[in-house]
Steps between C-alpha positions, in 0.01 A plus 500: 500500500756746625721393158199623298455767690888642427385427131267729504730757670756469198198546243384796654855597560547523131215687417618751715817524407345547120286768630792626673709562226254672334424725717862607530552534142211732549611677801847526279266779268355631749654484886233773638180228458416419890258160334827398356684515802221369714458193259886445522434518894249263534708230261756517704381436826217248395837315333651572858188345715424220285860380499552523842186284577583222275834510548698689269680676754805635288238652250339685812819589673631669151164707391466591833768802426339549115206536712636786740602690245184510301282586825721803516437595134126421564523736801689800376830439653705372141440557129451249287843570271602294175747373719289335740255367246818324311588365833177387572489297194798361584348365822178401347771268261634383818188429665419297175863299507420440842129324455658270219831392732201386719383301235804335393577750194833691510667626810467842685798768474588554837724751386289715289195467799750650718556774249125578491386497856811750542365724286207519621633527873684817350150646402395433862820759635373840502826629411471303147153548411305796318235601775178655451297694800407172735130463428275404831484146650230299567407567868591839512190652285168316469462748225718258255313168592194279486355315754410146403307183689657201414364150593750201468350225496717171416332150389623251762760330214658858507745279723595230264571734191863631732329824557525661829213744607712708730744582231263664286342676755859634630606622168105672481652666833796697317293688300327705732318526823275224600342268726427159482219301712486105430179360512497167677101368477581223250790312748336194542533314872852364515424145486377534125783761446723404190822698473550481095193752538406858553243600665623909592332736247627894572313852466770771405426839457815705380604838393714524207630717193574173332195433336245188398734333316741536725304295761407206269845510401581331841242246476610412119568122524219386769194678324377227380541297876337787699157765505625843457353815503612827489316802573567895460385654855638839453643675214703751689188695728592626833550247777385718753115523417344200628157647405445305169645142523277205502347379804566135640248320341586660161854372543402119604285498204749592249755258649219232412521425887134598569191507243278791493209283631688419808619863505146634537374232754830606718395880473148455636651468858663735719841363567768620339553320169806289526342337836210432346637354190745294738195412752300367220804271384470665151865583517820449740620808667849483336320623184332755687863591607603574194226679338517715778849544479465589114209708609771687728774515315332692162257724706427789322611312122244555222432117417574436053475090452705371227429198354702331270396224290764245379486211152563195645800282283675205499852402416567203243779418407595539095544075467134487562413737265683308266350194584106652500607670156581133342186356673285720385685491081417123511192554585450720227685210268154261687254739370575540196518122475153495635306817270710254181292191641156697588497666128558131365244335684197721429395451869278823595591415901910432458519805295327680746740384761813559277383842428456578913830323551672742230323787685688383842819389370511861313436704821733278685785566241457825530468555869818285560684651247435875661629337827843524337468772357734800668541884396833563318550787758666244732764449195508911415608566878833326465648654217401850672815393716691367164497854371553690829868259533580481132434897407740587823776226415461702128527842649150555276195635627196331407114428623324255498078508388321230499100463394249192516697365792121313616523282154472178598679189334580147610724420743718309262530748254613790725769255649642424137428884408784618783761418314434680113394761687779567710736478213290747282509784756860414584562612089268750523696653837912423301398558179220746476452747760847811485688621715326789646717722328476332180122548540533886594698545196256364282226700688346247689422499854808322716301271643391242266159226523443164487127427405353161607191394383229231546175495382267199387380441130278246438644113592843720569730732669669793327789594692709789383829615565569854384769752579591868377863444394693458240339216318609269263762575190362330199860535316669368775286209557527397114840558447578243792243240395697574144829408694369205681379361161109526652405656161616598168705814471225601194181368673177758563407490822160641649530688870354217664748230309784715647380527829441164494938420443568603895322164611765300289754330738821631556395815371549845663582837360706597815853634433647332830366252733413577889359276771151647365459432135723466173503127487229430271331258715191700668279570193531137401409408777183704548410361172500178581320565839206658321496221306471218683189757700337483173551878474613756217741781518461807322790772485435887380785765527525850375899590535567774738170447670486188636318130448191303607493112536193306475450151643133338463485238752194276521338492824588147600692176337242237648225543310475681167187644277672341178378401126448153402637399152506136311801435264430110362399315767685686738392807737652791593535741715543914427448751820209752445725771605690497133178476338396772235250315262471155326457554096448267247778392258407269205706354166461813276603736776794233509522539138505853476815558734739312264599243780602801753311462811328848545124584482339854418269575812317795433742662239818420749730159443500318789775200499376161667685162578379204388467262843454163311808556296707625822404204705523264222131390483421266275134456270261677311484837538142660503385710196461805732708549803473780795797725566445576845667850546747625760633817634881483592720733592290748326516291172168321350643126386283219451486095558290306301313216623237291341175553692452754795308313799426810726644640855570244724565534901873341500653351860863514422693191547875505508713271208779233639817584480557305143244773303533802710833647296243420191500816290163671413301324806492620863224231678226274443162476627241221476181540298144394612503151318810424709758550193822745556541807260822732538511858616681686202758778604372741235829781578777205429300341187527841382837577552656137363274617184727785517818322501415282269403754202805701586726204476317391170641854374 
């Protein structure tokens, strides 16, 4: 239990460290945002808490000093410089280093720790540190705080989950003036006493600048094992006036201790309330106790209730996913087995079954796809801290924008999206963005922008990558390819077809190489990334003002919306996404070409490939085929097939290892009646077409 417990603490630990260093980069722009600083505040010490509790006492020991310092920028007494912002990401790295040496990955730095917490011990000497007037304290004006009612109430496993009660309620104590009163009513007799339990609940009420947050902060990691409620008393009225504040009764009822029933039977007497309540065994006078001690301590406080409403969620880990994802595609394989049999059998009742099982399965598909389905943002955030390193190990100025950071893709596909990504803003950072004074000379503004885009079209993701600098040198580029022997010193080449040469490996344009770029390796490899995704890449440049890069992404690789296509006696597979339109192409339009395989399309020649003759398909071909096509790379190119079926829902299966190097195919996927048809890889048909022609000349 406790194991899963310190699980959950490294989970959450990584979120926040995510958050974290976003808000820092942030902060980095602008240092006089107090909701930055407070955010940065609140990571820190719920990563300080949380690790002490379950354990991870060298992560508590060195935030606890992070922590100082940012409680003094939070309060007035430091500024938030660059300097402490780069330090601070240095320690959010270490914190990081530190949760994976826990877990068996790497090893912690002792030396470069030391570094860190002796920097920010420095910060903490008022000799060395820029100081601001010191702002008030918590204690010394009521002004500055809020009052709040808190109710702790633990489940009795609170116990068995390594949590410790008095710990929380300690750490509540350092941030502000309190008291506590533990409510004893549900101890049972001693005799039926089990230890592993808890039976204490606690009524807090607290003044504190701190805020909401703040409090639920401390309770982070045993909300789910406890009631807890948290209630504004006072927003900052004058203690003194004790003219307005609730009355007993008012107070038990809000606590949930007394109902307003019982409340109005109790004030029909003459006794003072809390003896009658006690006398009629409604309530024990320990929670009369502390009602009236809350009803002492805010006299005069003008009451403001706060409620705060939180989603409930669960944790799963990413294997299950996986393994509800694959459930759910062969179910989808069943169904369509069973609408194939239904349809056959002319059965009114089976087909009306089949059609209520494709109803479920569909929704089911859906829903459990969504489940794995995250926003990009949580990819975005890191290379905010990939441009704040790499622009100051440059000596460049540049910003980072990003837009659409809520798009939402698979899992899967933002994991293998890290990489192409990284590699394209690393060129875009070395190779396009100036110098500042390179970009002051040519009248721009010094500081130069990296655009990152997301947005969602239809079964895909556009993501773009754009930046004002210099952009791409057509000359350049084709005068290497020429000297690589890519492509004829005399061959026309469109914009695109040019642009298309720096994803060629081994090829770079870079006069020297650095530990950044010059190698010739990234490009080809963020071609073959967005290949294997399924994905396109489009590049655009206008020299001297920068480039934009394109990716279209579709949503997920498990299941695909895709076209069904019969060559022979053989099926095949072609991905919606590509599609354009399915024509027809019979013998005279054949005829007409002169044995070159191009067809007019609406007054514009549109080349196809012929599948049967690229896969070697033997038999008669029909009198009039389809040409179902495709949109790559901006380029309309056709396949030709002999009959189009219609869309088909495709579960994506995986090839063994002896056909998955095979060119022109990148899965399979099983059809209704059982049989297997291939999933073709439209972008790498295309380009071996290419080759091929070229090589021919």
């Amino acid at each position: 239990m406790i194991d899963l417990h310190r699980q959950t603490f490294r989970d959450e630990a990584y979120e926040l460290l995510a958050e974290l260093e976003t808000s820092l980069l942030e902060l980095y722009e602008n240092s006089s945002d107090p909701e930055l600083v407070a955010r940065i505040f609140r990571a820190m010490h719920t990563i300080k808490g949380s690790g002490a509790m379950f354990g991870y006492d060298d992560i508590s020991i060195f935030t606890h000093d992070v922590e100082t310092v940012y409680d003094l920028v939070r309060t007035g007494q430091l500024v938030a410089t660059p300097e402490l912002v780069t330090l601070s990401l240095a320690a959010r790295d270490q914190i990081k280093e530190m949760l994976d040496a826990a877990d068996g990955i790497g090893r912690v730095n002792e030396e470069h720790k030391a570094e860190i917490i002796a920097g920010f011990r420095a910060l903490l000497t008022p000799s060395d540190s820029p100081v601001r007037e010191r702002a008030p304290l918590v204690g010394e004006s009521a002004a500055n705080a809020v009052t709040y009612r808190i109710r702790f109430k633990p489940l009795p496993r609170l116990f068995q989950t390594g949590a410790n009660p008095l710990v929380l309620i300690n750490e509540l104590s350092e941030m502000g003036r309190m008291f506590v009163i533990a409510q004893t009513s549900n101890l049972p007799l001693l005799s039926e006493l089990d230890p592993e339990l808890c039976y204490l609940f606690w009524d807090i009420v607290i003044t504190t600048d701190k805020g909401e947050n703040a409090l639920r902060d401390i309770f982070i990691f045993v909300e789910d094992d406890c009631e807890l409620t948290i209630d504004v008393i006072d927003d900052g009225g004058n203690l003194d006036n004790d003219e307005d504040y609730e009355q007993l009764g008012a107070i038990l009822i809000k606590r949930g201790d007394l109902d307003q029933e019982e409340t109005n039977l109790i004030l029909s007497r003459h006794k003072r309330f809390g003896e009658l309540a006690v006398e009629a065994g409604l309530i024990e006078s320990k929670q009369v106790a502390s009602a009236l001690a809350e009803q002492q301590y805010v006299k005069g406080l003008r009451k403001e209730r706060q409620t705060q409403e939180s989603g409930s969620s669960i944790r799963v880990p990413a294997e299950k996913l996986d393994i509800l994802v694959n459930l759910v595609g062969e179910m989808v394989t069943v169904q369509a087995r069973l609408s194939q049999y239904a349809q056959s059998s002319n059965e009114a009742a089976l087909v009306a079954i089949a059609e209520e099982v494709e109803r479920l399965t569909a929704s089911l598909r859906d829903n459990a796809l969504n489940i794995r389905m995250l926003p990009i943002g949580t990819t975005f955030t890191k290379f905010r801290r990939l441009v704040h390193d790499l622009s100051q190990e440059l000596g460049k100025r540049i910003e980072m924008v990003t837009t659409g950071a809520e798009t939402e893709l698979d899992k899967t596909v933002i994991e293998k999206l890290n990489d192409p990504l990284v590699h394209l803003i690393r060129n875009c950072i070395d190779h396009g963005i100036e110098m500042p004074e390179v970009r002051a000379a040519k009248g721009k503004p010094r500081t130069g922008t990296i655009h990152l885009s997301a947005i969602h079209s239809g079964d895909s993701v556009l993501i773009t990558i754009m930046d004002d600098g210099a952009g791409l040198n057509r000359e350049a580029i084709r005068a290497k390819a020429v000297e690589k022997g890519l492509v004829a010193a005399g061959a026309e080449l469109s914009a695109k077809e040019i642009y298309g040469l720096i994803f060629s490996p081994g090829f770079s344009t870079a006069q020297q190489v650095t530990n950044l770029s010059g190698r010739g390796v990234g490009m080809d490899v963020v071609r073959r990334a967005i290949d294997s995704l399924r994905g396109t890449i489009d590049v655009d440049s206008r020299e001297g003002e920068g480039s934009t890069i394109t990716l279209r992404i579709p949503l997920t690789l498990a299941i695909i919306e895709s076209l069904l296509v019969r060559i022979g006696e053989d099926c095949f597979v072609l991905p919606l996404s590509f599609v354009d339109e399915c024509i027809e192409l019979s013998r005279e339009d054949v005829a007409r070409s002169h044995g070159r395989h191009v067809m007019n399309v609406r007054g514009k020649y549109v080349p196809y490939i012929p599948l049967r003759e690229r896969f070697s398909i033997g038999g008669e071909v029909p009198a009039i085929e389809q040409i179902v096509i495709t949109q790559i790379g901006g380029n309309r190119v056709g396949f030709v097939v002999d009959h189009v079926i219609g869309e088909h829902q495709t579960v994506i299966k995986s090839l063994s290892r002896i056909y998955r190097n095979v060119e022109g195919v990148s899965g399979a996927t099983i059809l209704g009646d059982g049989s297997v048809a291939l999933i073709l890889d439209i972008p790498q048909l295309y380009k071996g077409a290419e080759l091929a022609e070229r090589e021919a000349c």
